[in-house]
Structures are given as structure tokens and as C-alpha cells.
LUMNULO-889037 format. One record per residue: y, z, x of N, C-alpha, C, O in turn; residue number from 1. Coordinates in pm, 1 decimal, m for minus. Example, Ala and Ser with C-alpha at 12.3 -4.5 7.8 and 13.67 -1.06 7.14 Angstrom:
2
NODE     nnorth        nup      neast    canorth       caup     caeast     cnorth        cup      ceast     onorth        oup      oeast   pos
NODE     m569.0      780.0     1319.0     m450.0      780.0     1230.0     m330.0      780.0     1320.0     m331.9      846.5     1423.6     1
NODE     m225.0      708.0     1285.0     m106.0      714.0     1367.0        3.0      787.0     1290.0      113.8      803.9     1340.9     2
//
This chain:
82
NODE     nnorth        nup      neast    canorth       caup     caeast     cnorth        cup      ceast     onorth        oup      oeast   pos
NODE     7241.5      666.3      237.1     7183.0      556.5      164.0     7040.8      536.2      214.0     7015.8      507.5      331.1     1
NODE     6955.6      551.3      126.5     6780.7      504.0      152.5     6807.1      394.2      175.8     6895.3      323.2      127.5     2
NODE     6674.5      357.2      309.6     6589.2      238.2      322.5     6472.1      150.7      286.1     6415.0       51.7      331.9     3
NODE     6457.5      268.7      136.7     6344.2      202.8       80.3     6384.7      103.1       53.8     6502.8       84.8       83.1     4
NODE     6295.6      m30.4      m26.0     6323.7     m115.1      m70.7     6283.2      m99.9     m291.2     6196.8      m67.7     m372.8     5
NODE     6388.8     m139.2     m281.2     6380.9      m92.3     m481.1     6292.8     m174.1     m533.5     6204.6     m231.4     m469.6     6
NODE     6311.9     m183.1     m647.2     6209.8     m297.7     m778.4     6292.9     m425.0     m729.7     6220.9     m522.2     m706.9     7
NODE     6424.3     m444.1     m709.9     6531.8     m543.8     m716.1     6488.9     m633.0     m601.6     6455.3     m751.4     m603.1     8
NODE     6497.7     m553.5     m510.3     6461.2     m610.8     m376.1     6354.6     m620.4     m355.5     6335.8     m671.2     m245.0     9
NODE     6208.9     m580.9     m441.7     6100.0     m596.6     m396.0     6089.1     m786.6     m465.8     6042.5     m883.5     m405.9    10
NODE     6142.9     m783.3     m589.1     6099.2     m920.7     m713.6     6205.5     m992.4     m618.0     6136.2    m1075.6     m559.5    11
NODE     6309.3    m1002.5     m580.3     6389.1    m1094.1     m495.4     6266.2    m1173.9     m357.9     6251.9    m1291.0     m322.6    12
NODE     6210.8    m1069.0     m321.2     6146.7    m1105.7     m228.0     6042.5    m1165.8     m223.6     6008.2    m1233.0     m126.3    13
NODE     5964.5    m1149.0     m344.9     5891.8    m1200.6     m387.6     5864.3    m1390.2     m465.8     5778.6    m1475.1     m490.3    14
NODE     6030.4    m1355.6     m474.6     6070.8    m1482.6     m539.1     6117.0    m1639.8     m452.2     6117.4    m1760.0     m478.4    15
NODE     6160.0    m1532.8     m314.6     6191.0    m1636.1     m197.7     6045.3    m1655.0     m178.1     6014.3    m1773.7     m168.8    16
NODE     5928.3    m1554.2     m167.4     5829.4    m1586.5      m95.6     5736.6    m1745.6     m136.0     5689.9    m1832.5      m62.4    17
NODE     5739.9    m1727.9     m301.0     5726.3    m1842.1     m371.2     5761.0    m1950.7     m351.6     5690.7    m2051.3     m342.5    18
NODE     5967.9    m1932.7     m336.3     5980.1    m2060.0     m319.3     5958.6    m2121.6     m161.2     5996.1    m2237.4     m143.0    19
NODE     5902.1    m2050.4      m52.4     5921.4    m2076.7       75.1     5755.8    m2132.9       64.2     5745.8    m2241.0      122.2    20
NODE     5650.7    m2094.9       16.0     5505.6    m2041.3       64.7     5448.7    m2144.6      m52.2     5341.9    m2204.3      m39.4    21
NODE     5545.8    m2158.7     m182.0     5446.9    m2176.8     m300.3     5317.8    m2128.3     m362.2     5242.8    m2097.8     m269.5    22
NODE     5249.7    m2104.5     m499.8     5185.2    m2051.1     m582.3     5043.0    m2048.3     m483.9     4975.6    m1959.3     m432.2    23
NODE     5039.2    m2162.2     m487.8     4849.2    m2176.0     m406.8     4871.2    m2115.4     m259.4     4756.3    m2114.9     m215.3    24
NODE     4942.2    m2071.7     m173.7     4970.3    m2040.8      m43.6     4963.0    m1921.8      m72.0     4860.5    m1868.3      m29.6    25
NODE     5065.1    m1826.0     m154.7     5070.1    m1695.4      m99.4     4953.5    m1595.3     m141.8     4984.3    m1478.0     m120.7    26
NODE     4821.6    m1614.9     m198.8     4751.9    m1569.1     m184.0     4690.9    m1501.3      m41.6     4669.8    m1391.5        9.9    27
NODE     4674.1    m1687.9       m7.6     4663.3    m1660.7      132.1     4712.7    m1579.5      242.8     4656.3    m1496.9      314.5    28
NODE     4861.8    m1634.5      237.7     4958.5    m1549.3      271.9     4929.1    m1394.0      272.7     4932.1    m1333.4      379.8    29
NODE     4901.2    m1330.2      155.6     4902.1    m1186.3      133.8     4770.8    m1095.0      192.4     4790.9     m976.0      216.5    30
NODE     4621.2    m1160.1      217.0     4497.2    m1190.8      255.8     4560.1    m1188.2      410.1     4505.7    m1094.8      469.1    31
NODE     4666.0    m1264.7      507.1     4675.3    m1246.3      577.9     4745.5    m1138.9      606.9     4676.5    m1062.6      674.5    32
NODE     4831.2    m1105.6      590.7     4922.3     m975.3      581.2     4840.2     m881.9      622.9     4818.9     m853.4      740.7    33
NODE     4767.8     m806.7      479.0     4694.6     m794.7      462.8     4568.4     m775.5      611.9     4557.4     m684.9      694.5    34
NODE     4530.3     m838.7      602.8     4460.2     m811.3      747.5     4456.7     m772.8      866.1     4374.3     m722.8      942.7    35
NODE     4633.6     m827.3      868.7     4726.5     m804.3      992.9     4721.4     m651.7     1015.2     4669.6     m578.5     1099.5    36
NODE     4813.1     m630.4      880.7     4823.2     m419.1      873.4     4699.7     m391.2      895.5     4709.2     m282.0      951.5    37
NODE     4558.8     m422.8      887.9     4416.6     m292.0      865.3     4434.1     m342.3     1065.2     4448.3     m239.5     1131.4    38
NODE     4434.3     m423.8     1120.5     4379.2     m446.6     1210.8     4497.7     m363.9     1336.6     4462.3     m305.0     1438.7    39
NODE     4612.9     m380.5     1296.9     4720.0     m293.3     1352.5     4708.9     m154.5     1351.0     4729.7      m73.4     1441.2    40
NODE     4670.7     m137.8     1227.7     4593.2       21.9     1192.0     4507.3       83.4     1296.6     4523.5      182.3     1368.0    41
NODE     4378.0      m33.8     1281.2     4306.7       29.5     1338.4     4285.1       25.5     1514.2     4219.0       68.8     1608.5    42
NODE     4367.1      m38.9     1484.0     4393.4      m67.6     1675.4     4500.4       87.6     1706.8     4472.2      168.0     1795.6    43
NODE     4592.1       99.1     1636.4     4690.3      258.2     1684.0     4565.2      366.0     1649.5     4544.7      452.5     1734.7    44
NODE     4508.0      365.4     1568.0     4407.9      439.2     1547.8     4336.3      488.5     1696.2     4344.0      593.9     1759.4    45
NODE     4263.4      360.5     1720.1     4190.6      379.4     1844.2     4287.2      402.2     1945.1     4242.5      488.9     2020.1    46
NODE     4423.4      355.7     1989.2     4501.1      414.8     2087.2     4487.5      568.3     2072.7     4442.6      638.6     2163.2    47
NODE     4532.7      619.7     1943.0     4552.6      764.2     1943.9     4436.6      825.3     1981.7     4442.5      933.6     2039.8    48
NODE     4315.7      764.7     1954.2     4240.0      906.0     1963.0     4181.4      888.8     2153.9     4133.9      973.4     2229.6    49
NODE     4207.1      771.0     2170.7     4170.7      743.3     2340.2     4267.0      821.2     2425.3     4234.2      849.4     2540.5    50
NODE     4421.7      870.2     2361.3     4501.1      931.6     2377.4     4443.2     1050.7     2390.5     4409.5     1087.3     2503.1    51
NODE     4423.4     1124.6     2289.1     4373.1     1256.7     2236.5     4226.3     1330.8     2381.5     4223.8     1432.3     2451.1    52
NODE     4149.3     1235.6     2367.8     4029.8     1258.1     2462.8     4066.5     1264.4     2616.1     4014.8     1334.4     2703.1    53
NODE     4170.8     1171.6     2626.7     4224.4     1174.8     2778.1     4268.0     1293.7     2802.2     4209.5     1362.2     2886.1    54
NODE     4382.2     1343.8     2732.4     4471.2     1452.8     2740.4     4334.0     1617.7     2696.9     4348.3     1736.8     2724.5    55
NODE     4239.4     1560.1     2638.0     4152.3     1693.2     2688.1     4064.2     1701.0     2783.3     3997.1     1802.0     2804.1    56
NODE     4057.5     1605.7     2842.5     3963.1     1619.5     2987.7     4089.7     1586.3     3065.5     4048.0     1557.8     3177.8    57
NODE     4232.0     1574.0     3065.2     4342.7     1647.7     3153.4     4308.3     1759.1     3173.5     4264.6     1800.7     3280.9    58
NODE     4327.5     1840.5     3044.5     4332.1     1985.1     3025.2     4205.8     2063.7     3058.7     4215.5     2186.4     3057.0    59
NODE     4095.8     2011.5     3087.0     3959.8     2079.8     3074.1     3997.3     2078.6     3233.8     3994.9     2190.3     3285.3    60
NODE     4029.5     1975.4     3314.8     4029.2     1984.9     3466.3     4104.2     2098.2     3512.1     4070.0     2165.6     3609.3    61
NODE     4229.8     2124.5     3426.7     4356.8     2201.0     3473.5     4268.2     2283.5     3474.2     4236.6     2330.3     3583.6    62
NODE     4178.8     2342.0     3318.5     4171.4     2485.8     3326.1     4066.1     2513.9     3418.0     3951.4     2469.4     3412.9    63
NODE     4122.8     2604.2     3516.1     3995.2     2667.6     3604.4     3889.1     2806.1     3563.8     3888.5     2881.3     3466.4    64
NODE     3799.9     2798.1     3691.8     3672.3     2870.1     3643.9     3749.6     2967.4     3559.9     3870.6     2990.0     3562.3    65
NODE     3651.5     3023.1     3481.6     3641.9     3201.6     3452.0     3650.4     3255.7     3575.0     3742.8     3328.9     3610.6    66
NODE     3521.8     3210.5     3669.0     3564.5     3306.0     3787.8     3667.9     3299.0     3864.3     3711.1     3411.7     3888.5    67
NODE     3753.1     3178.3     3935.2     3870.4     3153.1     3984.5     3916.1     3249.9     3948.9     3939.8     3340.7     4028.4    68
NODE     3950.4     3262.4     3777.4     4115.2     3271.8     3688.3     4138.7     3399.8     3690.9     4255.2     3439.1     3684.0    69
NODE     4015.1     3503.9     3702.9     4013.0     3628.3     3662.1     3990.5     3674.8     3787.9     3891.0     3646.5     3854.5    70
NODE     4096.6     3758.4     3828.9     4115.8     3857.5     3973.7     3954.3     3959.8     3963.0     3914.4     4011.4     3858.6    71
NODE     3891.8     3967.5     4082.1     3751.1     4074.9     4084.2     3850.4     4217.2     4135.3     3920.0     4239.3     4234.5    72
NODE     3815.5     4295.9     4012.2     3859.1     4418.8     3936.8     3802.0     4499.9     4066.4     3685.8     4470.5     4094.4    73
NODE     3880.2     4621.5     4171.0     3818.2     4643.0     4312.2     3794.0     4805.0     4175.9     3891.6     4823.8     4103.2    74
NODE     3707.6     4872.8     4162.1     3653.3     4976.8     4131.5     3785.8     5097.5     4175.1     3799.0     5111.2     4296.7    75
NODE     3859.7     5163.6     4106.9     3955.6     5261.7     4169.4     3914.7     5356.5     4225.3     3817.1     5412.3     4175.2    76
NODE     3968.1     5405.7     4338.3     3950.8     5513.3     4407.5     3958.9     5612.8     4326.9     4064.1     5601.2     4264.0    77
NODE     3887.0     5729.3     4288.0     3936.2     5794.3     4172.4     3932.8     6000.9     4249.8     3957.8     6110.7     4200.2    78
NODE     3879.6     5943.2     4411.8     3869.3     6088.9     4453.0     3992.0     6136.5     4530.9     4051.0     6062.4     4609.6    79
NODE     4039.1     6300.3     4499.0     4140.0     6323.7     4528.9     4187.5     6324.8     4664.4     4099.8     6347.7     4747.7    80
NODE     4314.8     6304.3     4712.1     4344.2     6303.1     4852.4     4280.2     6404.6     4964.8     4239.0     6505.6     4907.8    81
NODE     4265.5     6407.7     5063.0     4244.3     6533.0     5111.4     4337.8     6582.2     5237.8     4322.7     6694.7     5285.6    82
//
């Protein structure tokens, strides 16, 4: 069974909102809402990406030099035994 909410349940809700809030209120009401969600938005917004930047200057520290990472290659002996 979905958790959307249908047409049924959206006009039900709408109808308590009326009678709880009345005609001249829920404008307001919705204006606040409304504001609530952009500002919730944009607040996870900014969590995530303060997230994002942390976790790559984690990763920029982990990764070490080029020179560290890469073993110095010793030239092979290439002359025959004697």
C-alpha cells in the first residue's frame, strides 16, 4: 500500500485546514509553510556540500606524495654473472 497522499486525502485536508485556520489565515499559513520548506532546503543544502568539501580535503590529506607513493625504480642489473 502507497504512502502517497491521493486527491481524497489531499481536499480532506484541506478542508480541516479551513475549518481550523479559516479563509483569511491560510494564506498566511501557506506563505509560511512555504518558507519553512525553502529555508530547510537550503540549510541541508549547505550541510551537504560542507559535507562534500570536508570529506575532500580528508581525502586530499590521505593521499600521499607522488613521490612517497611510488617505490624509486633501482635500474636492473642487466650484466651477466661471472
Amino acid at each position: 500500500m502507497g504512502s502517497a497522499i491521493g486527491p481524497t486525502g489531499f481536499i480532506l485536508l484541506v478542508v480541516v485546514a479551513l475549518l481550523l485556520f479559516g479563509p483569511n489565515k491560510l494564506p498566511e499559513l501557506g506563505r509560511a509553510v512555504g518558507r519553512t520548506f525553502r529555508e530547510f532546503k537550503d540549510g541541508a543544502r549547505e550541510i551537504i556540500s560542507d559535507d562534500d568539501a570536508s570529506k575532500r580535503k580528508e581525502q586530499e590529506k590521505a593521499k600521499p606524495l607522488a613521490s612517497e607513493s611510488a617505490p624509486v625504480d633501482k635500474p636492473e642489473d642487466k650484466r651477466l654473472p661471472e
